[in-house]
C-alpha positions in Angstrom: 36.9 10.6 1.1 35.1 10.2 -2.5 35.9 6.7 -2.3 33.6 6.3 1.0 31.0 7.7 -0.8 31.3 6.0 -3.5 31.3 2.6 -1.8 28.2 3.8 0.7 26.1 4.6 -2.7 23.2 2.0 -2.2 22.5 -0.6 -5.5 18.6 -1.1 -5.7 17.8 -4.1 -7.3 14.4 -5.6 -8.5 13.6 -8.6 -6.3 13.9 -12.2 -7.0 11.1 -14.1 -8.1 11.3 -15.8 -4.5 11.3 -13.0 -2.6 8.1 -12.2 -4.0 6.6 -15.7 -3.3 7.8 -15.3 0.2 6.2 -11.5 0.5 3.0 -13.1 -1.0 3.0 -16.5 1.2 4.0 -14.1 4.1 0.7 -12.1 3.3 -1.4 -15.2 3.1 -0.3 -16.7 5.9 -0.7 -13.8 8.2 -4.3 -12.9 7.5 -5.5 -15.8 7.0 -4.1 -17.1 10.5 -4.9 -13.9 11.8 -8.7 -13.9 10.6 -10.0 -17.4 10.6 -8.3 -18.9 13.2 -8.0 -15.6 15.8 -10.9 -14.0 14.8 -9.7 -10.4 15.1 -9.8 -7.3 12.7 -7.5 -6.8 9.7 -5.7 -3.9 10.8 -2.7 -5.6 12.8 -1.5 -8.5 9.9 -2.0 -5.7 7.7 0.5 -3.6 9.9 2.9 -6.7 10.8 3.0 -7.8 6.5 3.8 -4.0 5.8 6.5 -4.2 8.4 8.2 -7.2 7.4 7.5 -5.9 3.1 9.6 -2.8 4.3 12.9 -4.8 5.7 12.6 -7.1 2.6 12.6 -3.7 0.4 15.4 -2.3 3.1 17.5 -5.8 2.1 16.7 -5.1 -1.6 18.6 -1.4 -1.2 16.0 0.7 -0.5 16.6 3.3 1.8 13.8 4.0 5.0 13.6 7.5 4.0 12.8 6.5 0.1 9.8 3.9 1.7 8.5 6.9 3.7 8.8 9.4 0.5 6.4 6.3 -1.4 4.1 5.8 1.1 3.3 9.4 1.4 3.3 9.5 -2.3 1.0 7.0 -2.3 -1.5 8.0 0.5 -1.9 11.4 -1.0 -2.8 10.3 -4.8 -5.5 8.7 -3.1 -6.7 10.7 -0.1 -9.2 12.3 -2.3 -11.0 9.1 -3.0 -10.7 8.0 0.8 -12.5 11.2 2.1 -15.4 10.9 -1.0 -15.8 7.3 0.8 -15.6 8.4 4.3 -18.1 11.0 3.9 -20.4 8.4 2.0 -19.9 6.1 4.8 -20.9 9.2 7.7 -23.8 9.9 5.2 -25.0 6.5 5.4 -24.6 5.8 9.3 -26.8 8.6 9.4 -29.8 7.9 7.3 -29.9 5.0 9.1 
């Protein structure tokens, strides 16, 4: 039974130097298909590039729970300065 565990016990590895170039092409492409030649907002390439980041990090050992825990992570060391900026922004719409 140890020995399942064992064997189960996920290896994460840094990525390969091309994996990174195909995130980063990936990225490029995508926006820059999506913006120029579409002509819509940024929101959905931004959503379609984090998916396919996330099942490159799933094939480099990552587990979907550990991508949630960093996101959140992520989101709430900077929440702080998204509200200052959101408030600035609701500020500004209405002084004009």
């Amino acid at each position: 039974m140890e020995e399942k565990a064992a064997k189960k016990k996920r290896v994460i590895r840094d990525p390969y130097v091309w994996e990174i170039v195909v995130i980063l092409a990936v990225l490029v492409a995508v926006l820059s298909y999506s913006l120029i030649v579409l002509q819509v907002e940024a929101h959905i390439p931004f959503i379609i590039v984090i998916v396919f980041t996330s099942l490159m990090a799933i094939r480099m050992g990552h587990t979907w729970e550990g991508l949630e825990k960093t996101m959140l992570k992520s989101l709430s060391s900077v929440l702080q300065a998204i509200i200052i900026l959101v408030r600035q922004c609701e500020t500004f719409s209405v002084n004009m």
